[in-house]
N, C-alpha and C positions, 0 to 999 in steps of 0.2 A: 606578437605573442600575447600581449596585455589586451587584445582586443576580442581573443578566445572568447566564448562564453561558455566560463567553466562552471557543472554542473553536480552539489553534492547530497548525498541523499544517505539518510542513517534511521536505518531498521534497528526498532530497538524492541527486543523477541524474549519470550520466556527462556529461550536456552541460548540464543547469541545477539551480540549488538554486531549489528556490520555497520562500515561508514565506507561510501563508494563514492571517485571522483571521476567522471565522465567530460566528455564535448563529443561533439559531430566530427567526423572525418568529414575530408571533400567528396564523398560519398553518400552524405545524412545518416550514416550509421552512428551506433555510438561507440565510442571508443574509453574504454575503461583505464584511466592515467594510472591509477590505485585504490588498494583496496584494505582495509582494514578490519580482523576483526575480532571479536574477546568474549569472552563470556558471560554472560550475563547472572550478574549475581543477585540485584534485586529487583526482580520484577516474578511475578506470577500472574499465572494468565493474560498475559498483557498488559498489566494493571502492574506500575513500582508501586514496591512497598515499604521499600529502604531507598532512601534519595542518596545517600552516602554509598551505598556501594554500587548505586545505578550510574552518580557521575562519574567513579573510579574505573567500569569498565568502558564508558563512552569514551573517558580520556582516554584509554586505553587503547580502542579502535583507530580512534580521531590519530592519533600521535603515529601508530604504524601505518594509517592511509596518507599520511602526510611523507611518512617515510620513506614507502613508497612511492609514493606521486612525485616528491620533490616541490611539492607545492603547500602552500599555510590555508588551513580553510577561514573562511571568516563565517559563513554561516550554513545553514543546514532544510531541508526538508525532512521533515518527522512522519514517520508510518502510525496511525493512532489503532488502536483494537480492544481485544478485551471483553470481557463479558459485559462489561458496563453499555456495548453499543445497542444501540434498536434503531428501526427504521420505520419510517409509517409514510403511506401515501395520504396526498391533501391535495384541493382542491379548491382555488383562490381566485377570485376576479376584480377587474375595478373598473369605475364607469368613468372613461374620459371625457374632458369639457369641451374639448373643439371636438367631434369626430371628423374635423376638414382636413386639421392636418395629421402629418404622416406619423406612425410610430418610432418613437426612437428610445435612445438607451434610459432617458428619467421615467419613462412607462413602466420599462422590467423592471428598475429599477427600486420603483415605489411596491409593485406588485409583489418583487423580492421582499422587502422590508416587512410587506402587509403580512407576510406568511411568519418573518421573525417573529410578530407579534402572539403567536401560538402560545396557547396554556400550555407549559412544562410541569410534570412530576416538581416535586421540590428537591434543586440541586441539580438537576437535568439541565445541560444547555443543546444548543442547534449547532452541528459542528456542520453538516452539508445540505444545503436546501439545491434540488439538482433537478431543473424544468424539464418537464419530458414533451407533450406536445401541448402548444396553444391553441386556440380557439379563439375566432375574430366574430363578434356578432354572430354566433352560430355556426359560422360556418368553422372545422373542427380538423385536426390531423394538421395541420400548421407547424413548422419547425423553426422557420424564421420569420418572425412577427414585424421585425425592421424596414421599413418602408411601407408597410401597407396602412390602408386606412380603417378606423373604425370606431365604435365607442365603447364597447364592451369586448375588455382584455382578459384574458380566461386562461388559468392554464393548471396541469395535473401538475405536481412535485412529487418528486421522492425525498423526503425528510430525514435525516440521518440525525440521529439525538444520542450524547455520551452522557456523563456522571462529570460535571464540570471541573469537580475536585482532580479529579485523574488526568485531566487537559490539562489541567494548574503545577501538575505535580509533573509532568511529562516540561511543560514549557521552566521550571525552576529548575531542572536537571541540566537542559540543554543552557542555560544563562549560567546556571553555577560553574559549567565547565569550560567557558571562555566562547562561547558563539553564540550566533545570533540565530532566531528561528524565523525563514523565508517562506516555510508552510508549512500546512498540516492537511495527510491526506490519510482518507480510511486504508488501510491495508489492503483488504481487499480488491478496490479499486487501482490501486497502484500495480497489485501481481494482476491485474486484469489487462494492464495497460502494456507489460510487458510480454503475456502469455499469449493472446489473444487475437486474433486477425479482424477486420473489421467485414469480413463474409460472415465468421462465424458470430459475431454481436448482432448483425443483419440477421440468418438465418435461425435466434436466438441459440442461447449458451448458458450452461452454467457452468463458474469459476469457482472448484472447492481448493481453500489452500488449506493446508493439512502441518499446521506447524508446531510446535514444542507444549505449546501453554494452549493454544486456542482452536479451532477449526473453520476458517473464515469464507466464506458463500456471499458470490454477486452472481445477476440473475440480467442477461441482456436479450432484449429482444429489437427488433427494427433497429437498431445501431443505439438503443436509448438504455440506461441502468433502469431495472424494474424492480429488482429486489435486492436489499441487502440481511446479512445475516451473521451474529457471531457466535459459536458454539463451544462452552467454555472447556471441551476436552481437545486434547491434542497426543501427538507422541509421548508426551511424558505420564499421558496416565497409561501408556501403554505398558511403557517400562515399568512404573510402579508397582502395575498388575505380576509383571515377569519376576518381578523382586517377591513379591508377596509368594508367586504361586510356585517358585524355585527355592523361597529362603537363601537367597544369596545378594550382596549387595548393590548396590544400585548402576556402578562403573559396570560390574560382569553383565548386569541386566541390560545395559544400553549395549553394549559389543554385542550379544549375542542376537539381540533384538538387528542391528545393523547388518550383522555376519551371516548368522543361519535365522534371520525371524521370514515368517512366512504367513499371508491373510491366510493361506488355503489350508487346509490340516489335511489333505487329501494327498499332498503331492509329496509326504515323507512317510519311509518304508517305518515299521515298526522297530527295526535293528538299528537306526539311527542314530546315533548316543556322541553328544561333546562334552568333555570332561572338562570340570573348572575347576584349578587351582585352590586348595583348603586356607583360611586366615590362620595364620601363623602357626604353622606346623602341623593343621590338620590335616588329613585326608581329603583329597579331590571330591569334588561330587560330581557326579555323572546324572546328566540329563538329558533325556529324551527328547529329539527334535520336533517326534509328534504331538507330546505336549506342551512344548513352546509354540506351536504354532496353533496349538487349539486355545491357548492363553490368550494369543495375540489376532486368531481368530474373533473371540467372542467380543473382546471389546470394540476392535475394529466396527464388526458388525454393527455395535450399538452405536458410533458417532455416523455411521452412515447413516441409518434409519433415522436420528434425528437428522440431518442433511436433506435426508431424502423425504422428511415433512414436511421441512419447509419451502424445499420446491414445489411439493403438494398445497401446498400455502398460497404458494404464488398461483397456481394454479392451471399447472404446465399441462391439465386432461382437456383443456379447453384449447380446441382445435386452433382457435384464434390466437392461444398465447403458447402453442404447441414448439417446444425446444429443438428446432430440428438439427442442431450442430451435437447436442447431446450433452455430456458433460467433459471438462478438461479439470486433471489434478494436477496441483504443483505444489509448491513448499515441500520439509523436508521427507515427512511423513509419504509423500506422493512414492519415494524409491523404496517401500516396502514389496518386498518378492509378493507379485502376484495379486496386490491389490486396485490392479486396474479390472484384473477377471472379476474380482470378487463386487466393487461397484456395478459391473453392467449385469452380474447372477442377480444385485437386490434391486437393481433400477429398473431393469432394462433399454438404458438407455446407451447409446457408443460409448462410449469413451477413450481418452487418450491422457499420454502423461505432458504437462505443458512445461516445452522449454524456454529460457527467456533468450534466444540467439536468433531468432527472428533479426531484431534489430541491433544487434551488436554486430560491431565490425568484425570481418573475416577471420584478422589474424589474436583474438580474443583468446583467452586463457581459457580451457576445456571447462577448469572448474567454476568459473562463476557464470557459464552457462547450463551450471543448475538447476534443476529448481529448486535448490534451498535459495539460492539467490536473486529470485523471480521479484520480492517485494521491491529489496535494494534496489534493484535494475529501474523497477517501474519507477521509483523515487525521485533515483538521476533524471527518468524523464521527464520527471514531474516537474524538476528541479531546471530541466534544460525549456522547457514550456515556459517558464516565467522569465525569461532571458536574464535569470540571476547569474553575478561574476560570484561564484561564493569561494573562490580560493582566488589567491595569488603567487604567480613563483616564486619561489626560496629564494631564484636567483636575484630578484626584483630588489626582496626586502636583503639583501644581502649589500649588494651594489653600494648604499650610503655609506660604505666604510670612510673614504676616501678625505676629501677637504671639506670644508664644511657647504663652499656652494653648491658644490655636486650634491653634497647630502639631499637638499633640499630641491631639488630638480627631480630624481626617478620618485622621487613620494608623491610630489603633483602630479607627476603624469600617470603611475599606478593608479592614485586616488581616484582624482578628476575625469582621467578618461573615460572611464566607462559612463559616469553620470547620464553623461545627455542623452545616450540611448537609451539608459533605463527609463528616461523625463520622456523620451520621444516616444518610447512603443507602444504606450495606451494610444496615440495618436492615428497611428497607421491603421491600428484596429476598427476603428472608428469609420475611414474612409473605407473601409474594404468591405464596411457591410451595403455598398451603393454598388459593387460588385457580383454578379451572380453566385460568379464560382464557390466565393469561401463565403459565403450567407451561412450555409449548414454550420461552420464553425462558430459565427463569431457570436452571435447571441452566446450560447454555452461558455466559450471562452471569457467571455467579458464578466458575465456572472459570476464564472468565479473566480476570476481574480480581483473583483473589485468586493466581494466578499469574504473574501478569505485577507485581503489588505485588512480592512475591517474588524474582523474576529484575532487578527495575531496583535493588530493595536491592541487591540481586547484587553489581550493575553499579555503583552509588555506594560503595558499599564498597569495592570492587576500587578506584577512583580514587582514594579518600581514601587508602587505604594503599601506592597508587606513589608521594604524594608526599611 
């Protein structure tokens, strides 16, 4: 059982914090142990703004996914977002001294670094530097640079850059509340990871997730990330809007938006009318479904049109960077009546709604194959990639009741055991790029784990020394 590599991942969202425990069945599926999850009381747009009531509902998830699960977490994979994010493409190279010998991992390595060294805004840091093809001496389209020879290393990057303070303020949440942070991925990459086939990354894709505080867009083409994007509206300006333009408050505004809301204003009769209960002994008010859905219409419209610029951004008219998978919605906002019609009326491009049960196991709970739960999923994966044990059984730490040598016996062996494999796995990696097969991986893979070890130091360091 202790030899599980158990997987946890916590979405922490303008309207809910989830925390999700995962491993692989003997199938490679994954299989969801538990699930927790709470409200979210201090974060806006992605962005906490109250640390105190952001750790109260993390503990809060954390404690009924443990309760669920039966298992203690020890640490965490974090989903980052936010208006604070931006992405920029760069273009990096270095002149090697031997071009005799072969390339190997201190080449990317240094070439990674060279690209840290980028001029930031003041207060901006590099949360993902993510290679997309190299270039050997010229010659260009390269995926994996490992083994070949040459002396001019060259490669495009997608740059992903936050407001550091708000990484700062996310990694003090997750230490205040008793775990440890094992990473930090962009949001959207993680609901990409769950949503997503790797045909349609191949035949290029856009990923819009559609959630409480934000609107978040990644843009894949040839199997490689091309664009990222975050849009600081989501569901809850939706509702806002339905509050303002019904005069009723804000719980009625989200049911109804849930219940009878609809992107299309075409698909409700004129005679349509749901009455809602008066505050404290007033009269009901009665509203018309037509203008709840021309409400929920126009704003709709407006976060797709931005969506839909900066896929024009990217520059999806160019036959060469042309989207042929279309676009996929997911997160919560995606289960709005009728707004997959109303995406492909302003795009014209397919579209579908993305569920994350691709890779979950068969007999998996209906509901967290959602797509409100698309990010969490990705997380787990995120989380089961880095072969982190981040929970342990209850029943494990339970066991030491007993005499006191026993005590001291199931704690080595929970502890200890896992160790060596975590020590061993950079290793494997390493031989496996003299491998045909997984070359496509391993460069990507090793990048970013050995970057992301790096940046969470960062980030544990930083915290040890504010206190």
């Amino acid at each position: 059982m202790e030899k599980d590599n158990i997987a946890v991942g916590l979405d922490i969202g303008t309207t809910k914090i989830v925390a999700m425990i995962g491993r692989k069945n003997e199938y490679g599926k994954l299989e969801i142990l538990g699930v927790g999850k709470s409200k979210s009381l201090g974060v806006a747009r992605g962005v906490v703004n109250n640390i105190t009531q952001t750790i109260q509902s993390i503990q809060q998830a954390i404690q009924e996914a443990e309760s669920d699960s039966g298992y203690k977490i020890n640490d965490v994979v974090v989903g980052i977002a936010g208006q604070h994010i931006r992405s920029i493409q760069h273009s990096d190279y270095i002149s090697r001294n031997n071009p005799e010998e072969v390339i190997g991992d201190a080449d990317i390595d240094m070439l990674i670094n060279q690209v840290h060294k980028l001029a930031m805004l003041p207060g901006e840091e590099i949360i993902h530097v993510l290679p997309q093809e190299f270039k050997i001496d010229g010659q260009s389209e390269i995926k994996e640079p490992i083994g070949m020879y040459g002396g001019r290393l060259e490669s495009s990057f997608h740059v992903v850059v936050g407001q550091a303070s708000s990484i700062r303020n996310v990694g003090r949440c997750i230490k205040s509340s008793g775990l440890d942070l094992s990473g930090l991925t962009l949001e959207p990459l993680a609901s990409a990871d769950a949503v997503l086939s790797q045909e349609e990354k191949e035949a290029g894709v856009a990923l819009i997730d559609i959630g409480g505080g934000t609107t978040d867009l990644a843009i894949f083409k040839d199997g490689i990330i091309r664009h990222t994007a975050v849009i600081p509206f989501g569901g809850n300006v939706i509702t806002d809007d339905i509050k303002e333009g019904c005069s009723i408050i804000e719980k009625q505004a989200e049911l109804l938006k849930t219940k009878f809301g609809s992107a299309w204003p075409g698909e409700n009769k004129d005679n349509e009318i749901v009455s809602i209960p008066g505050l404290r002994g007033r009269e009901p008010k009665e509203i018309s479904l037509k203008n709840l859905s021309k409400i929920i219409h126009a704003r709709v419209v407006e976060i797709i049109e931005q969506v839909f610029a900066e896929i024009k951004a990217y520059g999806h008219e160019d036959p060469r960077k042309k989207l042929i998978a279309g676009i996929v919605l997911t997160g919560g906002g995606s289960q709005l009546n009728h707004i997959k019609q109303l995406v492909e009326y302003i795009t014209g491009m397919d579209t579908r709604i993305g569920y994350p049960n691709e890779h979950l196991a068969g007999d998996s709970d209906e509901e967290i194959s959602s797509p409100l739960y698309a990010t969490a999923v990705g997380l787990v994966m995120n989380s089961m990639r880095n072969n982190t044990y981040s929970a342990t059984p209850l029943v494990e730490l339970q066991k030491p009741a007993a005499p006191p040598v026993a005590r001291h016996q199931p704690i080595v062996n929970t502890v200890v055991a896992p160790e060596p494999v975590m020590e061993e796995e950079p290793e494997p990696v390493a031989v496996a790029a003299q491998a045909p097969k997984s070359q496509n991986e391993s460069t990507e893979k090793k990048v970013k784990r050995s970057f992301f070890d790096k940046y969470i130091d960062k980030i544990k360091d930083f915290l040890d020394n504010a206190e």
